[in-house]
Backbone bond lengths (Angstrom), bond angles and torsions (degrees), N, CA, C in turn:
res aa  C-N    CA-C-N  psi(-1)  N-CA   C-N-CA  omega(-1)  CA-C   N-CA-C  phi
1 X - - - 1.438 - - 1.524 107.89 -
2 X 1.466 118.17 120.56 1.201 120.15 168.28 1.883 117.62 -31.37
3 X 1.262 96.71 177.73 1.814 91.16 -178.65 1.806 88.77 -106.78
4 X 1.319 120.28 6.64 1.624 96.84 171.91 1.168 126.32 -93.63
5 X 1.622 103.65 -12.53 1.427 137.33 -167.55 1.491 94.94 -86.72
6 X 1.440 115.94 -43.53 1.772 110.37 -174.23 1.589 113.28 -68.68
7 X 1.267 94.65 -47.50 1.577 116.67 177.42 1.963 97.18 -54.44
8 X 0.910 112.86 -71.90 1.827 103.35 -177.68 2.086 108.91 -52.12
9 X 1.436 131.40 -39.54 1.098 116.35 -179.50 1.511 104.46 -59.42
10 X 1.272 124.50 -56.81 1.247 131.35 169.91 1.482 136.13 -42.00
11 X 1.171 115.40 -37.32 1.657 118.28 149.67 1.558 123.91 -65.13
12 X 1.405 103.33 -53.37 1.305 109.02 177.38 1.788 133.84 -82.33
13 X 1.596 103.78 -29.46 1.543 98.78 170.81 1.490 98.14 118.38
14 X 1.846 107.08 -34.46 1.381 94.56 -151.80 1.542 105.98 -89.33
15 X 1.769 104.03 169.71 1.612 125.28 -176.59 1.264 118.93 -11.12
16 X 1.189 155.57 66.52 1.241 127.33 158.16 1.795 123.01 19.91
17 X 1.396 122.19 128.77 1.251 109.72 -152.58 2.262 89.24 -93.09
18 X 1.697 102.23 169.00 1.205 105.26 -150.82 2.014 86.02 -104.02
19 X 1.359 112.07 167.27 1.862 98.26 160.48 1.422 96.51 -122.18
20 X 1.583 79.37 126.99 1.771 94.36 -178.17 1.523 96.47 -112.06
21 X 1.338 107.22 149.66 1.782 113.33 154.42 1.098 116.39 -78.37
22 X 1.352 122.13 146.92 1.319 139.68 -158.81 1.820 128.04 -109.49
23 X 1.505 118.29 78.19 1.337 95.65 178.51 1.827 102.82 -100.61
24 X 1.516 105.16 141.69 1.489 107.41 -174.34 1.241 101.57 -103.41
25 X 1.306 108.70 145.62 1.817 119.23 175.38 1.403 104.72 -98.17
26 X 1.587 119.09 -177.61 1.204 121.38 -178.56 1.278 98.79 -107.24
27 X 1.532 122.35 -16.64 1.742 132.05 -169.13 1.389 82.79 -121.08
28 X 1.980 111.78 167.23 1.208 111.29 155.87 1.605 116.56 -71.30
29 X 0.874 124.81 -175.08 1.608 138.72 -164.49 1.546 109.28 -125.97
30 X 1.138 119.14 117.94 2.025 120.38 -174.29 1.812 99.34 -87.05
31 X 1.351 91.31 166.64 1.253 117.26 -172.46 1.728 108.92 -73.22
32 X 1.199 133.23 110.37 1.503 118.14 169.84 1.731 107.20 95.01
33 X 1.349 110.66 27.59 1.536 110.87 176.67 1.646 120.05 -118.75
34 X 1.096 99.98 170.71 1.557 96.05 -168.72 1.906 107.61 -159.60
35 X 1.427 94.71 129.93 1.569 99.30 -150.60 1.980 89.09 -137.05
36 X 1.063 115.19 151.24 1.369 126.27 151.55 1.664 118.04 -82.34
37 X 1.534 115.38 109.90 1.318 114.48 170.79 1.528 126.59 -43.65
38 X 1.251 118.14 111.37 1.832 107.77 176.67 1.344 146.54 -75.40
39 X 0.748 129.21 72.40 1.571 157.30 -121.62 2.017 107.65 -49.52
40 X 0.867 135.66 91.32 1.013 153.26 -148.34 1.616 121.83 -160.56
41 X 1.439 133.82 138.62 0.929 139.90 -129.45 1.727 98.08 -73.72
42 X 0.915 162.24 -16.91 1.589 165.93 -72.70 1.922 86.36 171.58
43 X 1.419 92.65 -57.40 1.814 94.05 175.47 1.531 124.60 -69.00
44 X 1.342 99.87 -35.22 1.799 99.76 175.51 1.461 118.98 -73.43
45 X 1.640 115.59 -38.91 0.910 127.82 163.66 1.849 119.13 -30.39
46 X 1.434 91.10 -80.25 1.278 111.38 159.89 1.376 130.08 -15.44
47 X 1.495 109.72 -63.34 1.843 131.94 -174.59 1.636 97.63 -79.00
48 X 1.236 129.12 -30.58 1.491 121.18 177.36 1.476 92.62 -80.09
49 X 1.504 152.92 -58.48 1.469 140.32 -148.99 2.131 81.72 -72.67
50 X 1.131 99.35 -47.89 1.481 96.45 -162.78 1.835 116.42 -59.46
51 X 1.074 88.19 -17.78 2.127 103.17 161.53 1.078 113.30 -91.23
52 X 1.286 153.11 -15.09 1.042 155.67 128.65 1.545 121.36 -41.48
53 X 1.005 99.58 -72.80 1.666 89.39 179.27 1.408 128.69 -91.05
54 X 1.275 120.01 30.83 1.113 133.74 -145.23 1.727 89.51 -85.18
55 X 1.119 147.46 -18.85 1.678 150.12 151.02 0.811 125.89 -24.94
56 X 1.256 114.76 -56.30 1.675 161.27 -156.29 1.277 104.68 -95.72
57 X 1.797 127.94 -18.13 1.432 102.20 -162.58 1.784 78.28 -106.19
58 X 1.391 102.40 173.80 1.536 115.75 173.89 1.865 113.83 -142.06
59 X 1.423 90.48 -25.21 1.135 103.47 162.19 1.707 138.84 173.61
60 X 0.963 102.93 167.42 2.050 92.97 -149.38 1.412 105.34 -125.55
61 X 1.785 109.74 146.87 1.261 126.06 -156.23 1.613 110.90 -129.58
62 X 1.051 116.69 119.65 1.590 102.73 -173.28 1.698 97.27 -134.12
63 X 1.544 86.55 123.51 1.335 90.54 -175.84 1.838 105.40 -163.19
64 X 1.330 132.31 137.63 1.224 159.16 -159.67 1.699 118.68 -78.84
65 X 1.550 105.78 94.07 1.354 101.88 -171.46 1.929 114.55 -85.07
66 X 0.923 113.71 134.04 1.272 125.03 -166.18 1.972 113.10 -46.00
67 X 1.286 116.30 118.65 1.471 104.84 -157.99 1.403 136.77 83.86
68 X 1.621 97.35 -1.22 1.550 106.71 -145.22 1.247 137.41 14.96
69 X 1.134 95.01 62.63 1.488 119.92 163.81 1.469 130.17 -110.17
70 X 1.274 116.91 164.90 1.795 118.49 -137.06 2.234 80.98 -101.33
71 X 1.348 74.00 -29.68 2.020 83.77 -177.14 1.716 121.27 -53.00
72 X 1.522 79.81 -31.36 1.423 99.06 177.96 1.031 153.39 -86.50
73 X 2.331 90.24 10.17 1.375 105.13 -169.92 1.237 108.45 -59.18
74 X 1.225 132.32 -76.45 1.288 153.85 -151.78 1.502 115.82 -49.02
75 X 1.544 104.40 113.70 1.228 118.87 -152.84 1.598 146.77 92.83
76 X 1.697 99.09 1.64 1.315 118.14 -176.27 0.923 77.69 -78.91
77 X 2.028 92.82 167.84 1.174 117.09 -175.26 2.016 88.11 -129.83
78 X 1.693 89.95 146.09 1.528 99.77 -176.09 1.282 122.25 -153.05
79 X 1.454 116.13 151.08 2.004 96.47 -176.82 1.439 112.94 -128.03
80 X 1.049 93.87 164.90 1.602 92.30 -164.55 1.499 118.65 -91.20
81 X 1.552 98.54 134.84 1.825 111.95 -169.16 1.501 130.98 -120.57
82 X 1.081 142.62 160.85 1.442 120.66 -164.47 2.129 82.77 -125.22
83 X 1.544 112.22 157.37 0.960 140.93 -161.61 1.389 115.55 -113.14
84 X 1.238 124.76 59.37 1.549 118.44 176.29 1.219 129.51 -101.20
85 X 1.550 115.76 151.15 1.485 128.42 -166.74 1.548 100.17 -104.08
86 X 1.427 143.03 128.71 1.257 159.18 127.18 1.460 133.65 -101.53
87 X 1.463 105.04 108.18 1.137 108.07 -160.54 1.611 113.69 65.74
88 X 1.072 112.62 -154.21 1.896 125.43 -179.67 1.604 95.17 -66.96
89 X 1.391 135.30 -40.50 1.155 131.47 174.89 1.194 133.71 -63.69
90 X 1.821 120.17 133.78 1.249 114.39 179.50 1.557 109.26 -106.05
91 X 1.212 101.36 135.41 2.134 90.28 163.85 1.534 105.98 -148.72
92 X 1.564 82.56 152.97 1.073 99.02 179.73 1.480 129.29 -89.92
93 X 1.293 138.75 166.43 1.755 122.73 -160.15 1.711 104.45 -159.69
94 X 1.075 122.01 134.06 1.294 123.17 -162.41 2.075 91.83 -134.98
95 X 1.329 95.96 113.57 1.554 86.92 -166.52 1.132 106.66 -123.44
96 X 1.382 133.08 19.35 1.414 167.13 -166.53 1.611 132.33 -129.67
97 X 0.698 134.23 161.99 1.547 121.35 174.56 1.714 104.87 -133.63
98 X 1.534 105.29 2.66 1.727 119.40 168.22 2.159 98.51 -40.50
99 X 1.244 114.43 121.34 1.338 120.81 156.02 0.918 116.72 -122.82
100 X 1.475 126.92 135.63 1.310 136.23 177.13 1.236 114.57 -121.11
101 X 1.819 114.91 164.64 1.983 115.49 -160.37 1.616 91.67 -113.14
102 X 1.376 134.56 112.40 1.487 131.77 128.97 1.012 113.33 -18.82
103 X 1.641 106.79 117.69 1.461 120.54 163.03 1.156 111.80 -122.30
104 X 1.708 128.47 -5.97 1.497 103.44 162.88 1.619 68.87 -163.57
105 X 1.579 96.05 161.74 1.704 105.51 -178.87 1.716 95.39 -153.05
106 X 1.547 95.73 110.87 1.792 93.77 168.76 1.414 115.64 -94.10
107 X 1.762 127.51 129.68 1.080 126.19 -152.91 1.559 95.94 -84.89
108 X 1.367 127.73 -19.99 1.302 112.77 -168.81 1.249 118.51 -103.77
109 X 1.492 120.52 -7.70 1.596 116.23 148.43 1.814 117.63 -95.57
110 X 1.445 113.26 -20.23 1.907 105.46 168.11 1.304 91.90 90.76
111 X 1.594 123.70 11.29 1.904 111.93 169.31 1.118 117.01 -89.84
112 X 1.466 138.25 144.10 1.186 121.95 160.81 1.101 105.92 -98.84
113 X 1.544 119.67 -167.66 1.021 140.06 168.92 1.501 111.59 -135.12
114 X 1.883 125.86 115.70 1.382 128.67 -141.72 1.028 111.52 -170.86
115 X 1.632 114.96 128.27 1.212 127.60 -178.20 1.336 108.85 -120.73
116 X 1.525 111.03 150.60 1.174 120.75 174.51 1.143 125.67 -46.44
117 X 1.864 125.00 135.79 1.389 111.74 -173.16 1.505 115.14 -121.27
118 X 0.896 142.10 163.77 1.978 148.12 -175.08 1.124 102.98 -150.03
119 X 1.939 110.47 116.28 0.822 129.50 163.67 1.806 122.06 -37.85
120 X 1.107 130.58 148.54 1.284 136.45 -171.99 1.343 110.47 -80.67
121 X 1.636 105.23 -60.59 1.329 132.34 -149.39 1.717 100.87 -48.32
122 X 0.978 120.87 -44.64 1.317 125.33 168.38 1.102 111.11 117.60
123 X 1.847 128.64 -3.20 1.440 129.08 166.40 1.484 108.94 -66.03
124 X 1.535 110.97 157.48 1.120 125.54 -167.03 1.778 102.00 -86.71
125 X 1.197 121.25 128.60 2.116 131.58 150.87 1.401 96.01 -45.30
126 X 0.958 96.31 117.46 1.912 94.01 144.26 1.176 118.40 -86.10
127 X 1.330 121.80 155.79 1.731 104.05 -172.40 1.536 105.89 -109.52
128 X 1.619 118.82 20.53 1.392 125.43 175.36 1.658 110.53 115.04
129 X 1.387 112.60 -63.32 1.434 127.30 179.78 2.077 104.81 -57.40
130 X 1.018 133.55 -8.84 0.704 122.38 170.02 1.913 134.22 -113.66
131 X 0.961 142.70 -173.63 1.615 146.31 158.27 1.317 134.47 -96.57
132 X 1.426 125.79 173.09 1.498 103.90 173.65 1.487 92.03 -90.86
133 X 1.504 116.78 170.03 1.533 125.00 174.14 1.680 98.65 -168.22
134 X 1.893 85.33 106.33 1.295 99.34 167.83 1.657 138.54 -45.83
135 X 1.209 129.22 114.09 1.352 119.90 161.71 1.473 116.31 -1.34
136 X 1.494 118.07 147.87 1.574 106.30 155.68 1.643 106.33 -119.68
């Protein structure tokens, strides 16, 4: 863990940050969706580092840096997705509504560094199993 990363748990209290693998979108990514990856040079790339280190990963974060740019990790916001192969097809699946904040992202290993995030606004997640239900 970097020393800026120790220095912030230590002021603040909060989680120790997690290392997630990193696939970046060009859009942000919703809570509870599920898409087939489109196979394209950025994606193959991707699925070969992601067979490779696939030991190493524990768990994966896909989330949209502003500009798409690598500059821009820090401070995205991203949620966490699982990576499956069926058949020749890959997709991706977000079965959670867990989001977590980039605090440092190295482009040439795909780890971040990420802590859990909570919305502000003060509306309630659903965690899927449930509906909206108006006030009375």
């Amino acid at each position: 863990m970097s020393e800026k990363l120790k220095e912030m748990e230590e002021e603040t209290g909060e989680p120790q940050p997690l290392e997630m693998y990193t696939l970046k979108f060009n859009s942000p990514i919703l809570p509870f969706s599920k898409f087939p990856l489109t196979q394209n040079k950025y994606i193959k790339d991707f699925l070969q580092k992601y067979d490779a280190d696939r030991k190493r990963i524990t768990q994966v974060i896909g989330v949209h840096f502003k500009k798409n740019s690598n500059r821009n990790a820090e401070g995205a916001i991203g949620i966490q997705i699982s990576i499956n192969k069926r058949g020749n097809v890959t997709f991706v699946e977000s079965n959670t509504n867990k989001r977590f904040k980039v605090l440092e992202f190295d482009s040439k290993s795909n780890f971040c560094k990420a802590v859990p995030f909570e919305d502000e606004s003060g509306l309630p997640i659903m965690d899927g199993n449930e509906s909206f239900k108006e006030s009375e």
